[in-house]
C-alpha positions in Angstrom: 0.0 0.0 0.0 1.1 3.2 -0.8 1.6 6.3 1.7 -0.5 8.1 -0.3 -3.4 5.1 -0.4 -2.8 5.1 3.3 -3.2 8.6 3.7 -6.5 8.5 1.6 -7.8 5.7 4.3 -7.0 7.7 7.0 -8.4 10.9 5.9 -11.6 11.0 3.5 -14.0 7.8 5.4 -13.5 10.1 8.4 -15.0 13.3 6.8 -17.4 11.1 4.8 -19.3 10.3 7.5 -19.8 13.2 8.9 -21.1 14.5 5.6 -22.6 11.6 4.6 -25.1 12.6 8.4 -25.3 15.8 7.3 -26.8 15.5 4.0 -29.5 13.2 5.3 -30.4 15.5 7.8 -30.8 18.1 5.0 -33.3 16.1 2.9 -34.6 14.4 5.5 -37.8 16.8 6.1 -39.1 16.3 2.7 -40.1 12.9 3.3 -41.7 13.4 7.0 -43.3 16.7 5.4 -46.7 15.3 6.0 -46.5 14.1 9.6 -44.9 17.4 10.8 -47.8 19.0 9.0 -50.5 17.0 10.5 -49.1 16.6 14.2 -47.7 20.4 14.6 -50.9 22.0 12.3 -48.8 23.9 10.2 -48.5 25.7 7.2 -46.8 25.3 4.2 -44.5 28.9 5.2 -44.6 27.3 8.6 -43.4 24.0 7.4 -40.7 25.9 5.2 -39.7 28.0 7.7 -38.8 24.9 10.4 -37.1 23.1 7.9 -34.7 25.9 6.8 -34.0 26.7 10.5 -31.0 24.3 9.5 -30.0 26.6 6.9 -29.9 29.5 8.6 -28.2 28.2 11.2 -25.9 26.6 8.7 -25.2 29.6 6.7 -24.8 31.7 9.5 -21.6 30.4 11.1 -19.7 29.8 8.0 -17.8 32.9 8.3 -16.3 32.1 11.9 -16.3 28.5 10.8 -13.7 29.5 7.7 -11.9 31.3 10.8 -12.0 28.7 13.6 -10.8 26.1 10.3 -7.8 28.0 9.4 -7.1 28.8 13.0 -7.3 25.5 14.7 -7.5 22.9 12.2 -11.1 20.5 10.7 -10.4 17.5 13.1 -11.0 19.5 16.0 -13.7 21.9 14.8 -15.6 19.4 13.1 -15.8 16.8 15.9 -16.7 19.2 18.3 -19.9 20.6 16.3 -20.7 16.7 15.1 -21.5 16.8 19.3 -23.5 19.4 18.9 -25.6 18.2 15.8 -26.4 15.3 17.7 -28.4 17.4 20.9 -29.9 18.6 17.9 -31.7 16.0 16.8 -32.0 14.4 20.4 -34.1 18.1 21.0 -35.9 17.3 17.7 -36.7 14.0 18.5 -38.9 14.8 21.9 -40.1 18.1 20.7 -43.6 19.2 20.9 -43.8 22.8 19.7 -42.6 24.4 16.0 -40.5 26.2 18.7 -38.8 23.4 20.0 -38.2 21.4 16.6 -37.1 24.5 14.9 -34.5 25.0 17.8 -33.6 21.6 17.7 -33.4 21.8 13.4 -31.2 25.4 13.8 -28.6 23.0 16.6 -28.5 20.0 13.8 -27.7 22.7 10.9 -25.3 24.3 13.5 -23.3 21.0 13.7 -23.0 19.8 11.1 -22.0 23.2 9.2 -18.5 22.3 9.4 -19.0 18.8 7.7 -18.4 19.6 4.1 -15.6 22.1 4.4 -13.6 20.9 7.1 -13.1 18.0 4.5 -12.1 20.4 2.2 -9.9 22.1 4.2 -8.1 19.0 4.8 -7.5 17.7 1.9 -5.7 21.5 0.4 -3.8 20.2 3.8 -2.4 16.9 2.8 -2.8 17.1 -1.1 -1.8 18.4 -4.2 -4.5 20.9 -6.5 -4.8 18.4 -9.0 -6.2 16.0 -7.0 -8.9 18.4 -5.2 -11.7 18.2 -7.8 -11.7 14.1 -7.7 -11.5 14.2 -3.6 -14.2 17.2 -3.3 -16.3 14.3 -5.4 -15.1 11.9 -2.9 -17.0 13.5 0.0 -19.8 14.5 -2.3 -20.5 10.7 -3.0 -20.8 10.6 0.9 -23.4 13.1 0.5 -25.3 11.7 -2.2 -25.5 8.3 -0.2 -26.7 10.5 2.6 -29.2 11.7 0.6 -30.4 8.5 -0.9 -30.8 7.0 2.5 -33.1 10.1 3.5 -35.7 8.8 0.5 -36.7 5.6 0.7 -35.1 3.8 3.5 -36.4 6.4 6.1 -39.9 6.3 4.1 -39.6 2.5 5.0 -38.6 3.2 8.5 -41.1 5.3 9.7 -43.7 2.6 10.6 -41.3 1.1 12.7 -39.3 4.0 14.5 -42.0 6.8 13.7 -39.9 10.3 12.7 -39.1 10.9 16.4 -37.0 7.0 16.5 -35.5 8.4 13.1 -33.8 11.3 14.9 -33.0 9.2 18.3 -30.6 6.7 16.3 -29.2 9.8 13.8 -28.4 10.9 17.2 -26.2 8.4 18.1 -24.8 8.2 14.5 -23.2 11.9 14.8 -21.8 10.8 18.7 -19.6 8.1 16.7 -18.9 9.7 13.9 -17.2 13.1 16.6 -15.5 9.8 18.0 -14.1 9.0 14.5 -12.7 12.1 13.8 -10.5 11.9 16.5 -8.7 9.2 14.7 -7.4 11.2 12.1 -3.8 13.1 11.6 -3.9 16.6 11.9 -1.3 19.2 10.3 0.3 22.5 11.2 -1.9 25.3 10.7 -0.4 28.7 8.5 -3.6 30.4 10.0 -2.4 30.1 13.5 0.3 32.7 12.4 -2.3 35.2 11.7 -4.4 37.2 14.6 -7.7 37.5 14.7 -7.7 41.2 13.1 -5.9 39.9 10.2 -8.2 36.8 9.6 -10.6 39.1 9.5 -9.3 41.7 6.8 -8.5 38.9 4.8 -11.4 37.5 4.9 -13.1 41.0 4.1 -10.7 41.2 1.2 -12.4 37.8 -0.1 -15.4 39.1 -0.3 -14.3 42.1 -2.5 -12.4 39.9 -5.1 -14.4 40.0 -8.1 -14.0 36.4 -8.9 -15.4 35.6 -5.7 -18.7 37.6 -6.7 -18.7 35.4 -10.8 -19.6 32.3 -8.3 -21.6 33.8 -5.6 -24.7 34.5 -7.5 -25.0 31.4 -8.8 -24.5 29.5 -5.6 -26.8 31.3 -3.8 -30.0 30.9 -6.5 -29.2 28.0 -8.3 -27.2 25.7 -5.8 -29.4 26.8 -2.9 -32.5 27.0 -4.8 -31.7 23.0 -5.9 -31.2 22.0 -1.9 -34.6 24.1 -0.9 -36.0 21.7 -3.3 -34.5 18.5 -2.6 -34.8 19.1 0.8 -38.5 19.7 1.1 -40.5 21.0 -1.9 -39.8 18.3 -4.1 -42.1 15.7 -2.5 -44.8 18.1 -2.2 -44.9 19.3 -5.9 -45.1 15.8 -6.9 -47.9 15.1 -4.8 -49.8 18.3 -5.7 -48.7 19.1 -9.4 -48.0 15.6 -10.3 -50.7 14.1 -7.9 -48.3 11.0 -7.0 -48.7 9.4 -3.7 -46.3 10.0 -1.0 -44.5 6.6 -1.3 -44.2 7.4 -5.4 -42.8 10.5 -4.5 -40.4 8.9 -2.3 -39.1 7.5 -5.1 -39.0 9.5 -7.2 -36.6 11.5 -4.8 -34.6 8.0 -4.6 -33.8 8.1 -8.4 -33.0 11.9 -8.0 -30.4 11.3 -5.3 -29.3 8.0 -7.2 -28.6 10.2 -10.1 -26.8 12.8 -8.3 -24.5 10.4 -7.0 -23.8 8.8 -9.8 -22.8 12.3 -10.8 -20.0 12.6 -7.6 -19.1 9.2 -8.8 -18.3 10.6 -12.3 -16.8 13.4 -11.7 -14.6 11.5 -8.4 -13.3 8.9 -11.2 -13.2 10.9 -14.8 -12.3 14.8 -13.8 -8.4 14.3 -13.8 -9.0 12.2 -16.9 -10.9 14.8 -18.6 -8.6 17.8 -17.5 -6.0 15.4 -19.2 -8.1 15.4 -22.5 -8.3 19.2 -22.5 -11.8 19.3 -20.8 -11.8 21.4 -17.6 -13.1 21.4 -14.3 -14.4 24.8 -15.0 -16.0 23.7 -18.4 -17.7 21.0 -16.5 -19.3 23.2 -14.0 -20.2 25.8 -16.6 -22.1 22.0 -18.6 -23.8 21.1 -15.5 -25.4 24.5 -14.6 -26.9 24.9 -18.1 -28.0 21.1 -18.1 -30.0 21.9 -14.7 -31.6 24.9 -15.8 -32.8 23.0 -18.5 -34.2 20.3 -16.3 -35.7 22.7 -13.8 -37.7 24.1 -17.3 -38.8 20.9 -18.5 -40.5 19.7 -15.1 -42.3 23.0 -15.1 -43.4 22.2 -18.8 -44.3 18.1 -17.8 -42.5 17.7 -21.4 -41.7 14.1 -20.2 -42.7 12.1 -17.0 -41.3 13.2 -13.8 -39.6 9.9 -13.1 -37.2 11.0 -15.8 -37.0 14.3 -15.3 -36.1 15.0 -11.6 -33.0 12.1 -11.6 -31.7 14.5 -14.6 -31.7 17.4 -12.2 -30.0 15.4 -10.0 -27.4 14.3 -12.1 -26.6 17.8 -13.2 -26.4 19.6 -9.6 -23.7 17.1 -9.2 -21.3 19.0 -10.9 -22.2 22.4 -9.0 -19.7 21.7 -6.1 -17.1 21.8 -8.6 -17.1 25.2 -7.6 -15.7 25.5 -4.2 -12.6 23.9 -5.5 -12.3 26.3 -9.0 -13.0 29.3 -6.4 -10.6 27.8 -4.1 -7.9 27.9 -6.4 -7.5 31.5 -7.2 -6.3 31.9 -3.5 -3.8 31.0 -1.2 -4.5 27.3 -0.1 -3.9 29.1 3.6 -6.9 30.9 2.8 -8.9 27.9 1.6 -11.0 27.7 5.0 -12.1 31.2 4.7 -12.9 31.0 0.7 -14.6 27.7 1.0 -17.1 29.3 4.3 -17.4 32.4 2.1 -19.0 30.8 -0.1 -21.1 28.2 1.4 -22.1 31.6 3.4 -23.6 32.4 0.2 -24.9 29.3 -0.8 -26.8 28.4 2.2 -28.3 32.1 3.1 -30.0 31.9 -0.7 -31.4 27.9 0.4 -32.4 29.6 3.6 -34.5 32.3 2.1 -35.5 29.8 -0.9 -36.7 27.4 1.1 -39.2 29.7 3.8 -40.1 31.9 0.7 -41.5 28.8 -1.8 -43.5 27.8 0.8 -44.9 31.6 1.7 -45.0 32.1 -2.0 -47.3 29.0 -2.5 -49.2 30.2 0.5 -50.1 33.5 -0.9 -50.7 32.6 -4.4 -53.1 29.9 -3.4 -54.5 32.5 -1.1 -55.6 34.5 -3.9 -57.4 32.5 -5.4 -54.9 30.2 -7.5 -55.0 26.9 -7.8 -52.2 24.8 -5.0 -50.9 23.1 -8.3 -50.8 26.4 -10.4 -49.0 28.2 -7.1 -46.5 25.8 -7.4 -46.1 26.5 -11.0 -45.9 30.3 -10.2 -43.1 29.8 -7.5 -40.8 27.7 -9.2 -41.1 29.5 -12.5 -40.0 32.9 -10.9 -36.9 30.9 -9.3 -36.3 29.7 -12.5 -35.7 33.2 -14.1 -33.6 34.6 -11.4 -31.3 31.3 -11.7 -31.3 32.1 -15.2 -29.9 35.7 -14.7 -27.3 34.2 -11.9 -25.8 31.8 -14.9 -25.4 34.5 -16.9 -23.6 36.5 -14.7 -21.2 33.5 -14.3 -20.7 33.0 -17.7 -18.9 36.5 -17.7 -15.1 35.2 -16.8 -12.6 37.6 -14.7 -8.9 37.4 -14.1 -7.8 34.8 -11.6 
């Protein structure tokens, strides 16, 4: 075995379980959708708004997560809020209030914020840029397992362990995966030579780099328009603009997770070989955001039947996290916490706000007058114009 194979073992299984928790407990709501509904007597804003409570949580500490990674290092900082993802669900699990369970949903977004770029961070650490796009895919395919068992499986489960037993043993989950991390190596940290002032006007300085404002945009509307979806409205729009039943839905958002894992797979096995063959990370990014516009306008039109459809939306929001690393790249790999967090800053706030304003949208449309299925038309079509306008922006390039 080679020191680098060995290094590999040691490093990504560790970070991919964390993600792999985190990314169920993002898409997790969309399949128990209609027993928080019926037990808490909500709306659909009310049901958008708990579920995003994990965004905003989320989104909110990635700027002193990008901070406390470059300062002390993803091992620690990542174990530590795993800890804190898991009293999360344990509140969740026993709540009885939409103010408990969106408390309990804002501590599981909390820890597990650090889940995707602490892996990210680590792997600038202990490996070279050419290899960052296939290990970024690496974790992703954690994610997109994550995902997939979110669907289904929990759909399955639910007789047995009800939503509340769901949360109780995710609970434990996250307590052994902190455990895990502890395992790991750890490296010297350049970050650690900076003070806090400094961190901070550098990380002011990301945030005026023009290249840094060609990705936002687009991660905020398209990227976290695609995880408000997949993480709660898709089931309901098949139900009510499709008229499937719950457990069709279900699988539907099976085949849409299959897909976009087969996607990480792709681009975790094929990107160096493309880059070889003169086709870019950057080009591939730029293919899959056009692909998934296109996706998102054909399950508005019903030009083909859903089954289809949302597994190619899937597959092509694969190739969106491409991103962090082409961002990533354009800055000092010192600085790769703090780019990473920047943008995941952006890309959460935008599923934050996405995912409470479809379901107020829907609310007040329908409330007019409008049809539920029509409402859900409306929503989605007005996303799918300011997503359009974010893809343009990106396609104007600027000097790395």
């Amino acid at each position: 075995m080679t020191d680098s194979l060995r290094l590999w073992l040691r490093l990504v299984p560790a970070y991919a379980a964390g993600y792999f928790l985190s990314y169920g407990l993002r898409s997790v709501n969309a399949v128990i959708a209609p027993e928080l509904m019926q037990e808490l007597h909500i709306s659909a804003a009310g049901l958008g708004l708990l579920t995003s409570a994990y965004f905003l949580a989320f989104g909110l500490f990635q700027l002193p997560l990008g901070l406390l990674l470059d300062r002390f290092g993803p091992r620690r900082v990542e174990a530590a809020l795993l800890l804190v993802a898991a009293s999360g669900c344990g509140l969740f699990a026993v709540g009885t209030s939409l103010e408990m369970l969106a408390l309990g949903r804002a501590l599981i977004g909390l820890g597990v914020s650090a889940c995707l770029m602490a892996g990210f961070k680590a792997f600038s650490q202990w490996f070279p840029a050419e290899r960052q796009a296939s290990l970024t895919a690496t974790i992703m395919v954690a994610g997109g397992l994550g995902a997939l068992t979110a669907s289904v499986p929990v759909e399955a489960a639910l007789p047995l362990l009800g939503w509340r037993g769901v949360f109780m043993v995710v609970a434990v989950l996250l307590v052994l995966a902190a455990g895990f991390l502890t395992t790991v190596p750890d490296q010297a940290l350049g970050g650690q030579r900076e003070s806090f002032t400094q961190q901070l006007r550098t990380l002011a300085g990301i945030y005026g780099n023009r290249n840094f404002w060609r990705f936002a945009p687009q991660g905020a509307l398209t990227v976290g328009g695609y995880m408000a979806i997949q993480g709660l409205w898709a089931v309901p729009w098949l139900i009510e603009v499709n008229g499937a039943s719950r457990a069709d839905a279900a699988g539907v958002l099976f085949l849409l997770s299959l897909a976009m894992l087969a996607g990480f797979l792709f681009v975790a096995t094929c990107s160096g070989w493309l880059a070889r063959h003169g086709v870019s990370p950057m080009a591939l990014l730029t293919v899959g955001m056009g692909l998934a516009l296109a996706a998102e306008l054909a399950i508005l039109v019903g030009v083909a039947p859903a089954v289809w459809l949302w597994p190619l939306l899937g597959l092509s929001f694969s190739l969106g996290n491409i991103a962090y690393s082409q961002l990533a790249a354009s800055f000092p790999v010192a600085l790769s916490g703090r780019v990473n967090t920047a943008l995941n800053l952006m890309v959460f706030v935008g599923a934050f706000v996405l995912q409470w304003g479809i379901g107020a949208a829907v609310d007040a449309f329908t409330g007019s007058g409008m049809l539920r299925a029509d409402a859900f038309r409306a929503t989605f079509s007005a996303l799918l114009v300011a997503q359009v306008l974010a893809f343009v922006w990106f396609l104007v390039p600027t000097k790395r």
